[in-house]
ROLUMKOL-867654 format. One record per residue (C-alpha): x, y, z; residue in three letters. Coordinates in steps of 0.05 Angstrom, whole numbers, plus 5000, padded with zeros to 4 digits. Layout:
residues N
x|y|z|residu
X|Y|Z|Ala
...
//
This chain:
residues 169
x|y|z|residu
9122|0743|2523|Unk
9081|0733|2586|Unk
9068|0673|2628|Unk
9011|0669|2673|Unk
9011|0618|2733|Unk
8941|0582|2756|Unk
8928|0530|2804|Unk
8868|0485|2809|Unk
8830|0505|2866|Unk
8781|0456|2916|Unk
8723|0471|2873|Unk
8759|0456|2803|Unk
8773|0524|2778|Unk
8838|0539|2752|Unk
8845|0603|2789|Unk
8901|0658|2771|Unk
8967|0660|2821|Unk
8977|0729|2856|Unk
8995|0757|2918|Unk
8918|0757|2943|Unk
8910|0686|2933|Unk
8975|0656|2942|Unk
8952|0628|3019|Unk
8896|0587|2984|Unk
8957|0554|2940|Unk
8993|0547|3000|Unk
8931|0506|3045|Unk
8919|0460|2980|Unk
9008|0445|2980|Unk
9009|0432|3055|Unk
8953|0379|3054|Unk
9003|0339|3019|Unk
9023|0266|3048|Unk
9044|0206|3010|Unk
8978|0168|3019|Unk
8935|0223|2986|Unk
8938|0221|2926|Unk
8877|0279|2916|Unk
8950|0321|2944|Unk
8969|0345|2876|Unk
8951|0414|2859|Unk
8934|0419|2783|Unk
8974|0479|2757|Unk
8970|0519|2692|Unk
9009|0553|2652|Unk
8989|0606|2594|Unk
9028|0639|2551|Unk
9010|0702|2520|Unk
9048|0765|2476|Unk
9090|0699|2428|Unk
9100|0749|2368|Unk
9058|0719|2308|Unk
9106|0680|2265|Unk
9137|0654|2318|Unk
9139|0589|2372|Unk
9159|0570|2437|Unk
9207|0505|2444|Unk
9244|0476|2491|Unk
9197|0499|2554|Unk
9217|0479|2619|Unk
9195|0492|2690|Unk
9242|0503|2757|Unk
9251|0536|2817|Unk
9282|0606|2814|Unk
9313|0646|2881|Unk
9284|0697|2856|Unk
9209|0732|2847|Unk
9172|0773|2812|Unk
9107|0778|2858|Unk
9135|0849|2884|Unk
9151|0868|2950|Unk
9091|0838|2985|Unk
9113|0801|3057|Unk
9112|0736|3053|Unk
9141|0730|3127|Unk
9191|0671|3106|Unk
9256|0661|3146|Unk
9319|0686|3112|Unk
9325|0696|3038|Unk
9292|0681|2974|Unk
9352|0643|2956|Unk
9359|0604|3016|Unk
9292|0589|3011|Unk
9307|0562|2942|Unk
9367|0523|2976|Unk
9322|0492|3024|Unk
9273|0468|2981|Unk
9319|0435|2932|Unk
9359|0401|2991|Unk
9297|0359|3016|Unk
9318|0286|3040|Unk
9292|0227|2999|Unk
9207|0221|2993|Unk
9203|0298|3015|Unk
9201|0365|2981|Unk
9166|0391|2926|Unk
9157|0337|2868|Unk
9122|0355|2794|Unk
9081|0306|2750|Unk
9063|0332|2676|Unk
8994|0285|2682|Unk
8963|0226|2721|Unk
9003|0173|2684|Unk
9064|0205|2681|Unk
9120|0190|2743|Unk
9133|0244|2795|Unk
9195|0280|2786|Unk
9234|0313|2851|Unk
9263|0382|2854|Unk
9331|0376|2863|Unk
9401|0402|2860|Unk
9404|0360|2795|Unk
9335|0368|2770|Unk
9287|0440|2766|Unk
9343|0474|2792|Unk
9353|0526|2729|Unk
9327|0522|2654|Unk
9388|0481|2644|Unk
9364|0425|2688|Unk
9292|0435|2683|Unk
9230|0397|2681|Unk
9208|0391|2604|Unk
9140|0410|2594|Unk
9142|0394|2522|Unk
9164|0333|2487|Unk
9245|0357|2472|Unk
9249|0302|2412|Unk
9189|0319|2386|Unk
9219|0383|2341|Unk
9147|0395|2325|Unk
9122|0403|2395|Unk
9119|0474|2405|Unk
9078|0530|2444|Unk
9041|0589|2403|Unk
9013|0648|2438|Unk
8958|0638|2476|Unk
8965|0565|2478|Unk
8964|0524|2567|Unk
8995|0474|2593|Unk
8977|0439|2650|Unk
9014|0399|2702|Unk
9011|0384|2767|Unk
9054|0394|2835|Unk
9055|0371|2910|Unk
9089|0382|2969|Unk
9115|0334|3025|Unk
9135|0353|3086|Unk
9207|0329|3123|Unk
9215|0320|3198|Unk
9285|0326|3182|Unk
9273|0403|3158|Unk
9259|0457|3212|Unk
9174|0476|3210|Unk
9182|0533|3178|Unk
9144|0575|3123|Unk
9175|0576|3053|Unk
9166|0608|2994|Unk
9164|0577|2922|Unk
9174|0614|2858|Unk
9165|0568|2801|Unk
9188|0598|2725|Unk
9186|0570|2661|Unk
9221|0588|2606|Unk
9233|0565|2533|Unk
9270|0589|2468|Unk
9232|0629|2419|Unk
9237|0607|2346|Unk
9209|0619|2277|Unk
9147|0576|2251|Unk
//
């Protein structure tokens, strides 16, 4: 199974995550503050390569201390995982928040919540056993970023993953 990433870009177009354009996601993160609402990047997810016959349940979305964008330079201080750290240890009304559409609420990235698959951010309905993902099927959601002055200015690097169980229609 594959997952490709895309973010909404400034003139609407859900535009493909990679190392060549990951400094336009970056610009459209950092013009995040709590009065701007227009400060929530629309995200995509597709998922491609689901064998037929089968489904995708239980699909969350989290931060991982890891990544899989090769060994570009991202010139971040320290590690991937203390990067990871970082992010998740935001104070209160900071840090990197998700929201699965316009009415839904914003959820935080915490130590408790998006941490792992184990505490991550549902992107399907989990009590809906119906609610599944087939191959080639999106799913959108959005994310922001708000900056603390309580955290050093520094440059940090996200990797988002989702994951899910794979099941029999």
């Amino acid at each position: 199974m594959i997952i490709r990433y895309f973010f909404l870009d400034d003139t609407d177009t859900y535009v493909l995550c990679n190392s060549s354009n990951i400094n336009k996601l970056t610009s459209l993160l950092k013009s995040a503050s709590d009065e701007n609402e227009s400060s929530w990047v629309g995200m995509k997810l597709q998922f491609l390569d689901i064998p037929e016959g089968e489904k995708l349940t239980g699909v969350r979305l989290f931060l991982a201390p890891t990544s899989s964008l090769g060994t570009r330079e991202h010139l971040i201080e320290g590690t991937l995982e203390e990067n990871w750290n970082k992010i998740l240890s935001f104070p209160d009304n900071t840090g990197l928040y998700f929201k699965l559409d316009e009415s839904s609420p914003e959820i935080k990235f915490n130590h408790n919540v998006g941490k792992n698959w184990p505490s991550g951010i549902p992107l399907l309905n989990e009590s809906n056993p119906t609610e599944h993902i087939s191959n080639n099927d999106e799913k959108t959601f959005m994310i922001k970023f708000v900056p603390s002055n309580e955290q050093s200015n520094q440059r940090f690097f996200l990797s988002l993953e989702a994951e899910g169980v794979l099941t029999n229609e």
